[in-house]
N, CA, C and O of each residue as an XYZ file, in Angstrom:
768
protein
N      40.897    -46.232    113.542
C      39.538    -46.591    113.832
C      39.297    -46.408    115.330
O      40.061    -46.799    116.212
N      37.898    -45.631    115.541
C      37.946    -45.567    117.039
C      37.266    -47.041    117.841
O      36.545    -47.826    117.225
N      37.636    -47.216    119.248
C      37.365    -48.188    119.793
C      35.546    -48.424    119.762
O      34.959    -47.626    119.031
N      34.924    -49.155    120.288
C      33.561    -49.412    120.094
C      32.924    -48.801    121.486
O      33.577    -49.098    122.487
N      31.982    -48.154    121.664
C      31.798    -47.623    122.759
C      30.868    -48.997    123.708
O      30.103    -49.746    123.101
N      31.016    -49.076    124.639
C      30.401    -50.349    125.380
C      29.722    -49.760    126.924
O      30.550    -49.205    127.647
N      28.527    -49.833    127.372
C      28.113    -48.943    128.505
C      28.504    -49.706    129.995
O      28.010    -49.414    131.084
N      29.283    -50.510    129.794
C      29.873    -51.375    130.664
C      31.456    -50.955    130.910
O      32.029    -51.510    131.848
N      32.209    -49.971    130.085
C      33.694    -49.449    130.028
C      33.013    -48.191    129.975
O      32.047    -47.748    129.354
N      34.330    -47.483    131.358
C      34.336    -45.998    130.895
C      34.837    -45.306    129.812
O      35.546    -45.820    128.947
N      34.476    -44.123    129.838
C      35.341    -44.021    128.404
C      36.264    -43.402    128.420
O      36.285    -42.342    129.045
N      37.518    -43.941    127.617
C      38.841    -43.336    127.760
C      39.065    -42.706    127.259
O      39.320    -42.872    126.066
N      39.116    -41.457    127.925
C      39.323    -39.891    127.167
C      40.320    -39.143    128.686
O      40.151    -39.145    129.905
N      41.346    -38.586    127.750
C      42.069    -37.856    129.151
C      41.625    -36.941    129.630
O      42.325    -36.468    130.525
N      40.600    -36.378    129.403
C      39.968    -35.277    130.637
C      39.056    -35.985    131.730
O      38.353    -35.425    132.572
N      39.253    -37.515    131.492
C      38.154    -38.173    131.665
C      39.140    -38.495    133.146
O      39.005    -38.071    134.294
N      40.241    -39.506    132.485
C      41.249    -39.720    133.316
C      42.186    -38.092    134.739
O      43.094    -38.141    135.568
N      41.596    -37.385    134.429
C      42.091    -36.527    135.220
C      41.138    -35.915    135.865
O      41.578    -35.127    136.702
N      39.568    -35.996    135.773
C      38.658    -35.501    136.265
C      38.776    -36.444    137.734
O      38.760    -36.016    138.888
N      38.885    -37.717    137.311
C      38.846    -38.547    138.678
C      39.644    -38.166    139.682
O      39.162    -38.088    140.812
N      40.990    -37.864    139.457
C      42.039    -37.958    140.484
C      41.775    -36.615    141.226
O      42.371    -36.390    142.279
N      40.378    -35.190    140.391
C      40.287    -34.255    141.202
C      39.289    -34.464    141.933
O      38.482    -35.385    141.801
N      39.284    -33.356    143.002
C      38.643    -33.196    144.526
C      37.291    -32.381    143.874
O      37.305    -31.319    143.250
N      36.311    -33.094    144.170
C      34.967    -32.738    143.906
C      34.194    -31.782    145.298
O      34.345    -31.953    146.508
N      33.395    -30.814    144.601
C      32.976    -30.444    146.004
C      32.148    -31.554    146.479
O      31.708    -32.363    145.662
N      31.861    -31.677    147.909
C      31.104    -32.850    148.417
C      29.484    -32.223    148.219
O      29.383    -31.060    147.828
N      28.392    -32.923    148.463
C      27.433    -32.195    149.303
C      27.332    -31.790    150.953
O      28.102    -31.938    151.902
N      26.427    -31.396    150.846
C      26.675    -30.942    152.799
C      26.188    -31.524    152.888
O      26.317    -31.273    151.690
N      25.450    -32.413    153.099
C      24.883    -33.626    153.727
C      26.682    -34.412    153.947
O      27.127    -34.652    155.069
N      27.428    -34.682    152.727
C      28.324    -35.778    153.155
C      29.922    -34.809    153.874
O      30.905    -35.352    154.378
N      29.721    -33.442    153.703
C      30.291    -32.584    154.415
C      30.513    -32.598    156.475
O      31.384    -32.455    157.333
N      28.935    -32.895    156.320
C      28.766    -32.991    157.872
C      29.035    -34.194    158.421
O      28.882    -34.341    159.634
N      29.462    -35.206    157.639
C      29.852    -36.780    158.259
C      31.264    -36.391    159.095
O      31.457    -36.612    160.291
N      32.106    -35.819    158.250
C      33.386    -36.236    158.542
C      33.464    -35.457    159.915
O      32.469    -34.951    160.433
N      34.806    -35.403    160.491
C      35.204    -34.542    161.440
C      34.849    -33.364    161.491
O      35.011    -32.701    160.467
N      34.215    -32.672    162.760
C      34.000    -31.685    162.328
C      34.867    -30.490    163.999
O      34.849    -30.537    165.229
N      35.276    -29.898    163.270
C      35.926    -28.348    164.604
C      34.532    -27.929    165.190
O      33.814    -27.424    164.327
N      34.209    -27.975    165.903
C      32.938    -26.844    166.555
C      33.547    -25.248    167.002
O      34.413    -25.100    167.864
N      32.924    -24.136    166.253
C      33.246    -22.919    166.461
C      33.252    -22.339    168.039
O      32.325    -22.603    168.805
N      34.158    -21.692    168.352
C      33.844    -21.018    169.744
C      32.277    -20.773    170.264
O      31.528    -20.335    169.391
N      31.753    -20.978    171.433
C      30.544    -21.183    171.893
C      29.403    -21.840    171.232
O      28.301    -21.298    171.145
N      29.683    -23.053    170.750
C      28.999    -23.873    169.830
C      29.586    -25.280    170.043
O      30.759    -25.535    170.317
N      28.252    -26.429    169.818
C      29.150    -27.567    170.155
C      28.945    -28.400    168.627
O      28.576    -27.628    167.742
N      29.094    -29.598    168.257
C      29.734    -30.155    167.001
C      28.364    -30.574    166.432
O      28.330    -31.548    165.680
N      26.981    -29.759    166.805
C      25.954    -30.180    166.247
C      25.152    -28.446    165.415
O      24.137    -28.226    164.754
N      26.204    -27.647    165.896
C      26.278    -26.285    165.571
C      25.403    -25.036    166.532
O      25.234    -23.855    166.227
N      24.950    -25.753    167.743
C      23.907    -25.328    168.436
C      24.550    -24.494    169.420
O      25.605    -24.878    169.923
N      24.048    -23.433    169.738
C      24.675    -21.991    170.644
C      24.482    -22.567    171.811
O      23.362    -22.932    172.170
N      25.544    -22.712    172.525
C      25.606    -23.155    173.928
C      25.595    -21.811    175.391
O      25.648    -21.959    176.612
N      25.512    -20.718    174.623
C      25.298    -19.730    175.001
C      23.597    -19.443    175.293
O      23.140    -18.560    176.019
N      23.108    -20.085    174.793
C      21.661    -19.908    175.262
C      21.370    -20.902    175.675
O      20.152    -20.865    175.849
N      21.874    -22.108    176.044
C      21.271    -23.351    176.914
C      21.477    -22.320    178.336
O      20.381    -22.330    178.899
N      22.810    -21.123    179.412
C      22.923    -21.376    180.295
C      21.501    -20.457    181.170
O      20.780    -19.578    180.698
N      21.485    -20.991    182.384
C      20.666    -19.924    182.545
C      21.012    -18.414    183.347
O      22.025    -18.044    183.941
N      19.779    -17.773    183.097
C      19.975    -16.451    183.662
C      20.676    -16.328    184.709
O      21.555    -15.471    184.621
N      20.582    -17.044    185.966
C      20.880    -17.030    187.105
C      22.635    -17.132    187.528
O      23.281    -16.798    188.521
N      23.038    -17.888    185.977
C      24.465    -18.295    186.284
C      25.030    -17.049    184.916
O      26.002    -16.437    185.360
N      24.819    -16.768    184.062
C      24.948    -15.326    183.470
C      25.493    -14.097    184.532
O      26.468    -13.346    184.535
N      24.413    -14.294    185.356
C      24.513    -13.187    186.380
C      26.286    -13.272    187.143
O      27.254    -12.512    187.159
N      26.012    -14.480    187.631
C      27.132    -14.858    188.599
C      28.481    -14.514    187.738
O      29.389    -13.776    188.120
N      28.401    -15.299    186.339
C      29.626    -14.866    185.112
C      29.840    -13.492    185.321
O      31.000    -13.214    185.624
N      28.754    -12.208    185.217
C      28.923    -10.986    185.323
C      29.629    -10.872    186.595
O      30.775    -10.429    186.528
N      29.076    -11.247    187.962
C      29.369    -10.904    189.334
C      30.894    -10.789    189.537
O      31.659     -9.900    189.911
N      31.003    -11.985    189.156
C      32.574    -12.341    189.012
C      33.691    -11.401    188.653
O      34.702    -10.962    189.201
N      32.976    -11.260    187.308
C      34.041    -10.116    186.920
C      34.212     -8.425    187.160
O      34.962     -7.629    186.595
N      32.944     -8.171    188.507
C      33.122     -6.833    188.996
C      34.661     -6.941    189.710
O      35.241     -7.694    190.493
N      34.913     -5.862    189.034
C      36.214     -5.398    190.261
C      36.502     -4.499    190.879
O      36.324     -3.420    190.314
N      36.949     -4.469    191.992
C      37.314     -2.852    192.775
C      38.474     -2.893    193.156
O      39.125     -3.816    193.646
N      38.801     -1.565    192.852
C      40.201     -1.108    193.000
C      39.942      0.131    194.382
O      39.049      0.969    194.503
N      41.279     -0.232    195.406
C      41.403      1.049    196.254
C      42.149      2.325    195.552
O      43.313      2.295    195.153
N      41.145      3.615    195.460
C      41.416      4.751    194.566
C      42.617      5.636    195.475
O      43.644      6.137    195.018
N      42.184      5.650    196.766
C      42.572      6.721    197.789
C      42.518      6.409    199.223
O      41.526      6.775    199.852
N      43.394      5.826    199.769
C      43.338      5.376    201.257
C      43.534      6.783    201.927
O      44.531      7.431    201.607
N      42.720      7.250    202.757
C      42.498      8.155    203.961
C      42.307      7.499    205.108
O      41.141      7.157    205.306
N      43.411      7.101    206.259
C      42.977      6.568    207.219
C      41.934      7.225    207.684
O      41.795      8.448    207.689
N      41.165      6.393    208.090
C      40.883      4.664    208.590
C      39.995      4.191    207.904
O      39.468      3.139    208.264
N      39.452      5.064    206.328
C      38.640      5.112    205.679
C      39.350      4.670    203.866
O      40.026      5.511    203.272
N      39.116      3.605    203.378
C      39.501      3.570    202.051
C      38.252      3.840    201.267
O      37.099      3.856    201.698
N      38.761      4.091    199.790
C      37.821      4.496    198.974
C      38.268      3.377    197.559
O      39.289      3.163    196.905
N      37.036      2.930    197.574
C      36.892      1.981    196.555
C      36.539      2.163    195.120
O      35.608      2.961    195.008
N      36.823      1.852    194.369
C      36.413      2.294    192.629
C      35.588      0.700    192.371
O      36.299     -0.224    192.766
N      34.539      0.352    191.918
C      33.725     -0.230    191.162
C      33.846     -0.570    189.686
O      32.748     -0.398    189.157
N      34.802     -1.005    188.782
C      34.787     -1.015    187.701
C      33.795     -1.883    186.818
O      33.742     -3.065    187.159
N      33.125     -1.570    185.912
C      32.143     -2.534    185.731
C      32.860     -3.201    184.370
O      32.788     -2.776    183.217
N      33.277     -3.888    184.659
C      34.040     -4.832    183.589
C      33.206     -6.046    182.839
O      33.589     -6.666    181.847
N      31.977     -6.227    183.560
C      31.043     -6.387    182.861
C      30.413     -6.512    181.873
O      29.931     -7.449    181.236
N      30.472     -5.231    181.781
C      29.501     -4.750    180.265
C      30.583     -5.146    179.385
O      30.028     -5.076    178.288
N      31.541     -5.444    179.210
C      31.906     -5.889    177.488
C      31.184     -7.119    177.729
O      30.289     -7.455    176.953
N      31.487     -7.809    178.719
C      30.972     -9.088    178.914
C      29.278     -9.806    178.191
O      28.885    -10.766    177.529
N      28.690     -8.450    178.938
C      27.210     -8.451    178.298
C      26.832     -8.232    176.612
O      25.685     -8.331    176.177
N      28.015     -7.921    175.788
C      28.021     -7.620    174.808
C      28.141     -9.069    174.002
O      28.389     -8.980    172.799
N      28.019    -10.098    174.443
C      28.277    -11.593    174.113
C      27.186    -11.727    173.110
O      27.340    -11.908    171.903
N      26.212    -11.631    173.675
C      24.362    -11.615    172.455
C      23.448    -10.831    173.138
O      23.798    -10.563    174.287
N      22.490    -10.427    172.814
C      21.651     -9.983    173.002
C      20.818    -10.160    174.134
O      20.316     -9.291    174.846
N      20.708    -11.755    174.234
C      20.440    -12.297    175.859
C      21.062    -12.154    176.890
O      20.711    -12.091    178.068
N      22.298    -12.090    176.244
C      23.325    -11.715    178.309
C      22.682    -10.113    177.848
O      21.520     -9.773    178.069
N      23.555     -9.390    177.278
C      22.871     -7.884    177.552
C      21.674     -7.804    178.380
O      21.791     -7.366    179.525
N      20.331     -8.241    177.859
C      19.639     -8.307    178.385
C      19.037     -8.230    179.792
O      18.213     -7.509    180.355
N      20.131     -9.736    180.261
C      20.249    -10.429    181.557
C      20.750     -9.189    182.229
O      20.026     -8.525    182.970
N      22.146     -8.845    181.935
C      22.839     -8.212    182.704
C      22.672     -6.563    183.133
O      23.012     -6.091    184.217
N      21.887     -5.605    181.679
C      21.480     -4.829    181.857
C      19.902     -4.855    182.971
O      19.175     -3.957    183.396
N      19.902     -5.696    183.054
C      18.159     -5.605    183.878
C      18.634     -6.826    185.512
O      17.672     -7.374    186.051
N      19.638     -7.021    185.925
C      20.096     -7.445    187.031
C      20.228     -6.695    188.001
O      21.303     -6.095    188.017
N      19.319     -6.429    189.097
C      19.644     -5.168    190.052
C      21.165     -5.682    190.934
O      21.915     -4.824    191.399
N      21.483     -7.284    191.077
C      22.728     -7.217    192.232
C      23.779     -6.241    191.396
O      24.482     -5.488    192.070
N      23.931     -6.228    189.747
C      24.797     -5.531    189.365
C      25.161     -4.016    189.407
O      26.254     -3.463    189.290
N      23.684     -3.421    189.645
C      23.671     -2.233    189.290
C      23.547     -1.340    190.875
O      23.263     -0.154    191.043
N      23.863     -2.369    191.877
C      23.338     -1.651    193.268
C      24.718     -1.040    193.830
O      24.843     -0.541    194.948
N      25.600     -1.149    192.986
C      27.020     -0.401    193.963
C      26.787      0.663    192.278
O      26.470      0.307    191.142
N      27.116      1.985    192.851
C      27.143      3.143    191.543
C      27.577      3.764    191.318
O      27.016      4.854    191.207
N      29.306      3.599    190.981
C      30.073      4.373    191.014
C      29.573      5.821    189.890
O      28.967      5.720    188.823
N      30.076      7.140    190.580
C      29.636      8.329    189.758
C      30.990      8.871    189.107
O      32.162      8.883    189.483
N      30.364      9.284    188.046
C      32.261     10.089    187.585
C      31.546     11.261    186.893
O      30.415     11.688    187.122
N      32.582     11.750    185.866
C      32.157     13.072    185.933
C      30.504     13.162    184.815
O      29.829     14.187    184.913
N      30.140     12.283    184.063
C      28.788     12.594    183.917
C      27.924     11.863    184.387
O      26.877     12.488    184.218
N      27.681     10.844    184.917
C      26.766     10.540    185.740
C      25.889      9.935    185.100
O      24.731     10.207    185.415
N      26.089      9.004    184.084
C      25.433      8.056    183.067
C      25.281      6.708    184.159
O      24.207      6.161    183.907
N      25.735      6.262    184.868
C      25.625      5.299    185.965
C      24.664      5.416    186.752
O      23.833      4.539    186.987
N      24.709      6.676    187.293
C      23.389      6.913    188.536
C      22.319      7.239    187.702
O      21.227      7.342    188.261
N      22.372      7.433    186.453
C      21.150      7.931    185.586
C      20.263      6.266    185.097
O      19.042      6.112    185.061
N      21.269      5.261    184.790
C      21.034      4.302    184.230
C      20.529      3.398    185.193
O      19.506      2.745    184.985
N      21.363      3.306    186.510
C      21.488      2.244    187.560
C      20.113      2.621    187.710
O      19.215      1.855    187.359
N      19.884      3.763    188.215
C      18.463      4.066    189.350
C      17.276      3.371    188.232
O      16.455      2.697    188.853
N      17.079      3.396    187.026
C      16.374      2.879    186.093
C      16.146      1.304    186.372
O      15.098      0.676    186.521
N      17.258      0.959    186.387
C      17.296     -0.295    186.387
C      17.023     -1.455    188.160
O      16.639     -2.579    188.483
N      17.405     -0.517    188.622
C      17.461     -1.414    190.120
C      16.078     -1.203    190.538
O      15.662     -0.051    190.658
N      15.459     -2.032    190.731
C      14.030     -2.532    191.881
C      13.718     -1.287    192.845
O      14.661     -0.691    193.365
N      12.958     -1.064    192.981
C      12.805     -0.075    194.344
C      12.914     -0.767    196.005
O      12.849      0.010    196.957
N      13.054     -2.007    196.199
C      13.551     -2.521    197.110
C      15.091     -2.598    197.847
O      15.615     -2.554    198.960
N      15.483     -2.772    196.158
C      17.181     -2.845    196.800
C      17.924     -1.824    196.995
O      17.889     -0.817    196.287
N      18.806     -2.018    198.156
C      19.572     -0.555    198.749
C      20.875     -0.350    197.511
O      21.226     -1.169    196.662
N      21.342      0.855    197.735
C      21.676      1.374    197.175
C      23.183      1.972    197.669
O      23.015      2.962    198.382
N      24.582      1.638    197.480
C      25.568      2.244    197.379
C      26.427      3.180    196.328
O      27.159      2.863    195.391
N      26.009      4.569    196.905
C      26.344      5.462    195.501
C      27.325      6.289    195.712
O      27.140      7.035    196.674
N      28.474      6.439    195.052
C      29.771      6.841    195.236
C      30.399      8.483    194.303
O      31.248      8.326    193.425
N      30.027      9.526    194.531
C      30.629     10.515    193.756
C      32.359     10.548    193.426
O      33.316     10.860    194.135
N      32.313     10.347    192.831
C      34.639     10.153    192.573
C      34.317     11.886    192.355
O      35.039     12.577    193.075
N      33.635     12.435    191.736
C      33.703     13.871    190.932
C      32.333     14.431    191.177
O      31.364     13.783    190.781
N      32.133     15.784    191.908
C      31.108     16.036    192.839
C      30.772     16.851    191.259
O      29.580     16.984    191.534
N      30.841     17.266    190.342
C      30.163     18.056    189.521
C      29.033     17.520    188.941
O      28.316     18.277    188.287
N      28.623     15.902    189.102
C      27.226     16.140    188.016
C      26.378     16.396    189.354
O      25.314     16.880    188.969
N      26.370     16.280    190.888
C      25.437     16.477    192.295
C      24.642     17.389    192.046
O      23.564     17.229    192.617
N      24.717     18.318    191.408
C      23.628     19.300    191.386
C      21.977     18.968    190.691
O      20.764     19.027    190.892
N      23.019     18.599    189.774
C      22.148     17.617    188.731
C      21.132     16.552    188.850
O      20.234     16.264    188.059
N      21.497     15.922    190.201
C      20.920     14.911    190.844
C      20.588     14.912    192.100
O      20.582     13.882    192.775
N      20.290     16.013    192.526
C      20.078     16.430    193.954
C      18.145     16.190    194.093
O      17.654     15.949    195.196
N      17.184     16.316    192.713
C      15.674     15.801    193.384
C      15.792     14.206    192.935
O      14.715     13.648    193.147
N      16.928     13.185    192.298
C      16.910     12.116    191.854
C      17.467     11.330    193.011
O      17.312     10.127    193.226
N      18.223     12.319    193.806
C      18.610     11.535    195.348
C      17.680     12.206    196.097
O      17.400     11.326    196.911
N      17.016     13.138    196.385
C      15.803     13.527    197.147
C      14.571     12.075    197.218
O      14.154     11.577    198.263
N      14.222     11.671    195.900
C      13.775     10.587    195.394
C      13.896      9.746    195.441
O      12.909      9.064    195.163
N      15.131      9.045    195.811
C      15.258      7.516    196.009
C      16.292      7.749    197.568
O      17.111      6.895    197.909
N      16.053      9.029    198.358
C      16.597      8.469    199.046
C      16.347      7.286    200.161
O      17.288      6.799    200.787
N      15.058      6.898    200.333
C      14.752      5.687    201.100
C      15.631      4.205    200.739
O      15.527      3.108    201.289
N      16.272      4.514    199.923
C      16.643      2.882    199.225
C      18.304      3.130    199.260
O      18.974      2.211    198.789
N      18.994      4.262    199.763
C      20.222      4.579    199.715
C      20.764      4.124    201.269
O      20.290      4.409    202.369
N      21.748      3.442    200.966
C      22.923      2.180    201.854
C      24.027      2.775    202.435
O      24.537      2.591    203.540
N      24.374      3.658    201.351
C      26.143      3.754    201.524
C      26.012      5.238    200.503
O      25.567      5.134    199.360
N      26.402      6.441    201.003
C      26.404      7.487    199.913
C      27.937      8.436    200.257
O      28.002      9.341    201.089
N      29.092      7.950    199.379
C      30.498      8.393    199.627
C      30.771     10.037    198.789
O      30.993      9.875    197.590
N      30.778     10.895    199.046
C      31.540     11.884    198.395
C      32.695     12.269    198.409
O      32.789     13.480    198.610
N      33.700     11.696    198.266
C      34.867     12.255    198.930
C      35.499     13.415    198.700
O      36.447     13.744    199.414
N      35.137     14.064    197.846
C      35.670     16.005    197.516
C      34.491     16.602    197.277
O      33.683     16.340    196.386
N      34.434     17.426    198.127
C      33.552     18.856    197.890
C      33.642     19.595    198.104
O      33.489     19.879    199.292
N      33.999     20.674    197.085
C      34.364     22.154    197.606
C      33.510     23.217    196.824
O      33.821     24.252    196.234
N      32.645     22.750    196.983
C      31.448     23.644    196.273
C      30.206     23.920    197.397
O      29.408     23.053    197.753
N      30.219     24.833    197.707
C      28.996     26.013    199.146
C      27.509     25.017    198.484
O      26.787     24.147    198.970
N      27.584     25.717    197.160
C      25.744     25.165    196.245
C      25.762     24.172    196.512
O      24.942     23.874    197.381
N      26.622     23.086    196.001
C      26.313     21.250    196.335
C      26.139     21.059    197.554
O      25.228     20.299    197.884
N      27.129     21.824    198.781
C      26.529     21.344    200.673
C      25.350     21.696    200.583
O      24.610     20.888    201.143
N      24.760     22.654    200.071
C      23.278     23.271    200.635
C      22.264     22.166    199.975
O      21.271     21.702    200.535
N      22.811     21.796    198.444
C      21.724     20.911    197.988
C      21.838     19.681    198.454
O      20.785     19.112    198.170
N      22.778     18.728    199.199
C      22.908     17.975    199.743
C      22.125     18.138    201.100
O      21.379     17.256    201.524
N      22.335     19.255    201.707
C      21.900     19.354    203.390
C      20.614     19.146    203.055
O      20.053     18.260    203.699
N      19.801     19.866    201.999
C      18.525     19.618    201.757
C      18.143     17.894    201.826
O      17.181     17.471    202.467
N      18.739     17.338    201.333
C      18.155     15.929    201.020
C      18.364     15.360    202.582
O      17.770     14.357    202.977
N      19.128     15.999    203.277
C      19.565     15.012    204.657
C      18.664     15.859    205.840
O      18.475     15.446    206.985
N      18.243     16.926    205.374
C      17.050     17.602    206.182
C      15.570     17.011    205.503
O      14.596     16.936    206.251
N      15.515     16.830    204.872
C      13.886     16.457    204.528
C      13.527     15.404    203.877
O      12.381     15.192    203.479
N      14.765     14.467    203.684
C      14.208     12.817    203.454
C      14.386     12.163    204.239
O      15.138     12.580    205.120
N      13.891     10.975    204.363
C      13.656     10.112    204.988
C      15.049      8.993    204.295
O      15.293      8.872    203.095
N      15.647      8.428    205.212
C      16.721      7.613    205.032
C      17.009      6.572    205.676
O      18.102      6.371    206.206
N      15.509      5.380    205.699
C      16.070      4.217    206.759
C      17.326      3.020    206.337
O      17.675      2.164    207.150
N      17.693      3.085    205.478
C      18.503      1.973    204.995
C      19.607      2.524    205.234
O      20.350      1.767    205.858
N      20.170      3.792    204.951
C      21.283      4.529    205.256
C      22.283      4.132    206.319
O      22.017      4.515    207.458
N      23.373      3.438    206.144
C      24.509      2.572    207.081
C      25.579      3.595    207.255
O      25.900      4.155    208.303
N      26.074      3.748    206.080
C      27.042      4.716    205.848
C      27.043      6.125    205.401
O      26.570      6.237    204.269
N      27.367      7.058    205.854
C      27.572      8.653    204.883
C      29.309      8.944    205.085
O      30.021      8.822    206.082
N      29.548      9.274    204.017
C      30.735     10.068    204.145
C      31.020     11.442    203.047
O      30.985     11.493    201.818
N      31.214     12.149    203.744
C      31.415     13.362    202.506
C      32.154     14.240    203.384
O      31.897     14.724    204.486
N      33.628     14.353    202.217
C      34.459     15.045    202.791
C      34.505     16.299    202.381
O      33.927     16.413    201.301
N      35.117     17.677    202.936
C      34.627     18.327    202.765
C      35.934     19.330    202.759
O      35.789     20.532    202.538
């Protein structure tokens, strides 16, 4: 005979007895009580702490991590490399990119190599106020950019070439140093 069912006793059935002793999913509501890990750049309320900082200190994070390396010491003259170590940096969200792609202190030293995606990008990006230190490591894209430095040469600081053995690039160079105007101009060096 089976027992009497009573709504005051559970009922004893063994799937009944083994349902209890298992782990139920919780809800997220009672999920979020307990302890919780906060994910890398996030704090324990789940909120991106990456967009509380501001622009100004973004920048400095970037600044920081420029580095220069000496490429080629020629007494009494060293030659510096610019690495922009940066840009992975800016690759964080969309807002540093942002920040960092449109920061002229970053983009005012310009190192050139052999295509010249730097001096193409930098000059875009930097203010027409701020001077300008622009560095050829590899004189082959100069030709290329000989009316783009004709053009900004008023805002040029520091302009290093250190190899040139090309007649066409002196002449298109002499041009820019015969018929622009160059008050900011501190430094020239171009070796030859």
């Amino acid at each position: 005979m089976l027992p009497a069912y009573t709504p005051n006793r559970p009922m004893d059935h063994p799937r009944r007895r083994r349902a209890e002793f298992q782990e139920r999913p919780r809800p997220r509501a009672m999920r979020l009580r307990g302890p919780m890990v906060p994910s890398p750049g996030r704090n324990a309320t789940g909120r991106d702490l990456t967009k509380t900082l501001p622009p100004e200190l973004i920048v400095k994070i970037c600044e920081y991590m420029v580095e220069t390396e000496v490429v080629r010491d020629l007494a009494p003259w060293k030659l510096y490399r610019s690495y922009k170590k940066w840009i992975p940096a800016s690759s964080t969200c969309m807002r540093w990119r942002k920040i960092a792609f449109t920061a002229p202190s970053l983009w005012r030293v310009i190192d050139v190599g052999s295509t010249g995606w730097a001096l193409r990008f930098g000059l875009d990006l930097v203010p027409d106020g701020v001077p300008l230190e622009i560095t050829f490591h590899d004189p082959g894209p100069i030709p290329f950019f000989v009316s783009t430095l004709h053009k900004n040469a008023h805002r040029i600081e520091k302009l290093i070439i250190p190899e040139l053995d090309d007649r066409d690039i002196l002449s298109g160079l002499t041009s820019i140093f015969c018929w622009s105007s160059m008050p900011q101009l501190k430094e020239l060096w171009v070796n030859t």
